[in-house]
C-alpha positions in Angstrom: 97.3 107.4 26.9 100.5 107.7 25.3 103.1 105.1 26.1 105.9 108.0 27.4 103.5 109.1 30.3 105.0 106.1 31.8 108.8 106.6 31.0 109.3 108.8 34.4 107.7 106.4 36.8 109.9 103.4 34.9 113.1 105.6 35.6 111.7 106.0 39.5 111.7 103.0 39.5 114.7 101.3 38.2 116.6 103.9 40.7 115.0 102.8 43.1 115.6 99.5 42.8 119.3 100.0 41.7 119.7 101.8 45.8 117.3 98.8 47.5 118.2 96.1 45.8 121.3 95.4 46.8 120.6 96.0 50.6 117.6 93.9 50.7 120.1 90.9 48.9 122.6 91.7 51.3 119.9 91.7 54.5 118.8 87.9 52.9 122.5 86.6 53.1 122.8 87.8 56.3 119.6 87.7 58.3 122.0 88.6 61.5 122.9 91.9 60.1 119.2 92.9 59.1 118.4 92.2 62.5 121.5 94.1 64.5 120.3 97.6 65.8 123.0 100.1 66.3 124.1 101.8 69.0 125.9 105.1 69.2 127.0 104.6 72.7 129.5 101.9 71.8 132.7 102.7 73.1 131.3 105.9 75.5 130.8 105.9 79.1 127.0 105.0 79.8 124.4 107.1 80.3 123.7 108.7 83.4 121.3 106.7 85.5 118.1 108.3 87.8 116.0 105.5 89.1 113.9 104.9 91.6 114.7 102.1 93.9 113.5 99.1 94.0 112.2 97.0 97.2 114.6 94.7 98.9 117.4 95.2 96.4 120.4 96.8 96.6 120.7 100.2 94.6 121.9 100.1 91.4 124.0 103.6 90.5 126.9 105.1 88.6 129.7 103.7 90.8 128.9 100.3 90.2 129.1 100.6 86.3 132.4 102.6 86.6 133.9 100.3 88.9 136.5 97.4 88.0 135.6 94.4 85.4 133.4 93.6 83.0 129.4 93.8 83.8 126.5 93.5 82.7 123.5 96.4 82.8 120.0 94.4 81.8 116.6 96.3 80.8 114.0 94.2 81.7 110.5 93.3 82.5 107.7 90.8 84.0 105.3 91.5 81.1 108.5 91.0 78.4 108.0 87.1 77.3 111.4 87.2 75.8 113.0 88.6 79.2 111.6 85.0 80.8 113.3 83.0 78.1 116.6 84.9 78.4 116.2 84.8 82.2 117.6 81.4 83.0 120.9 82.5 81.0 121.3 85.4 83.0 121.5 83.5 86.1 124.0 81.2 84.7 126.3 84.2 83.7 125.8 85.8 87.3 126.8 82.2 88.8 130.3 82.6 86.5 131.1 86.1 88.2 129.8 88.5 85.8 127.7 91.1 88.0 124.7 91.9 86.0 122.8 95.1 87.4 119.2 95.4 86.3 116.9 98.2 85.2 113.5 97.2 85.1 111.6 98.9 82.7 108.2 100.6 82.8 106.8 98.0 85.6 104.5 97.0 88.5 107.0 96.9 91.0 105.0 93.6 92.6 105.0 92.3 89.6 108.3 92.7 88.8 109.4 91.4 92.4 107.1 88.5 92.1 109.4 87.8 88.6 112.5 87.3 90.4 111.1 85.5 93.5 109.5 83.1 90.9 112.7 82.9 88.2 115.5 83.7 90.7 117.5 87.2 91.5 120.5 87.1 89.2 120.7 91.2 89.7 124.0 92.5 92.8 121.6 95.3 92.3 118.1 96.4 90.4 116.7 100.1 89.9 113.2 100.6 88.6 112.7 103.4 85.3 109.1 103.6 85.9 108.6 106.2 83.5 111.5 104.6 80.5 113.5 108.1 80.9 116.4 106.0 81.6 115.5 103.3 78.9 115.3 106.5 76.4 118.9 108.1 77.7 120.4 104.7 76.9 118.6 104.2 73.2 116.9 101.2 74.0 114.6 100.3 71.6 112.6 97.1 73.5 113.2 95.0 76.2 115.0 93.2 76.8 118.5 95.1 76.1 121.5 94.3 77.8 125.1 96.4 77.6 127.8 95.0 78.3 130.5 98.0 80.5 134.1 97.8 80.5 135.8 98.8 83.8 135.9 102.2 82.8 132.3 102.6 82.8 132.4 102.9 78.7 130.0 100.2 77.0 131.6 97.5 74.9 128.7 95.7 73.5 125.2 95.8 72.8 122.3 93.1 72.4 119.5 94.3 71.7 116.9 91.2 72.8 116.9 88.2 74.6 120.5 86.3 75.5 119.8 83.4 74.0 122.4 80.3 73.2 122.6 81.9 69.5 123.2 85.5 70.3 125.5 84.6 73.6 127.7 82.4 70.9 127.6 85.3 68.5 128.3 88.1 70.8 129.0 88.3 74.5 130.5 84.9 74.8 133.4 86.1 72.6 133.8 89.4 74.8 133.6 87.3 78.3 136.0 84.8 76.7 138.2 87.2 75.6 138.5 88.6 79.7 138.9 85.1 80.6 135.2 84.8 81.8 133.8 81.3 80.8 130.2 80.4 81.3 128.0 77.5 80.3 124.6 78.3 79.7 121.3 76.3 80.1 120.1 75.9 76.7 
């Protein structure tokens, strides 16, 4: 073979890497930024909601996201490992005042009752999306996802996973701080 069969894949190539390249570097200096899933619902009101209820708990609807202050709107699960570690966080941020309503996602409803008698209820009130309609309407890509809802009903914040220590410091703390809303977390 002659040597300039190889020229056009060489020029794929380098382009290529000249429109990667600097992304991937980027990504590496900031693993926090090639983690972060966008939203487009940032700064709109949230999605409507059409879940089922869920036993013994309070019903969780539209009035209570458009109503006054910040909260909280949680997608969760008992089979989400990650939604047990952020658990004991959410309980502490209920304790400070911040209602936290919670959508459990594509669950055994025993199951998922058996979850909070076992870890605690932080929820003022929990609906059930059996079938992840509501999961889909609100973009959320895994659980667990929690929005954080002005009291407009419009959501402020997004964090896609667990609230951990790290991702509390990095995103909702600031928000809650910033309303005057200070809570000490468990970790």
């Amino acid at each position: 073979m002659k040597p300039l069969y190889f020229v056009p894949f060489a020029v794929v190539a380098l382009l290529l890497g000249a429109i990667f390249l600097p992304k991937l570097m980027a990504n590496k200096a900031d693993p926090e930024a090639a983690e972060a899933l966008p939203s487009t619902f940032i700064g709109k009101p949230a999605p409507e909601l059409k879940l089922d209820g869920f036993a013994g708990q309070p019903e969780l609807t539209a009035e209570l996201l458009a109503g006054e202050g910040l909260k909280l709107v949680n997608f969760w699960a008992s089979w989400c490992a990650p939604c047990r570690v952020e658990h004991p966080n959410l309980v502490a941020i209920a304790e400070a005042g911040v209602p936290i309503y919670g959508i459990n996602y594509k669950d055994d409803p025993a199951k998922a009752a058996d979850f909070l008698a076992e870890l605690g209820n932080p929820y003022a009130a929990v609906g059930a999306d059996t079938e992840g309609r509501n999961g889909f309407g609100w973009g959320v890509y895994g659980v667990p996802e929690t929005y954080l809802i002005d009291g407009e009903g419009r959501i402020v914040l997004r964090v896609a996973g667990p609230v951990t220590s790290s991702s509390y410091a990095r995103d909702l703390g600031p928000a809650l701080e910033a309303a005057g809303i200070e809570v000490t977390l468990g970790e």
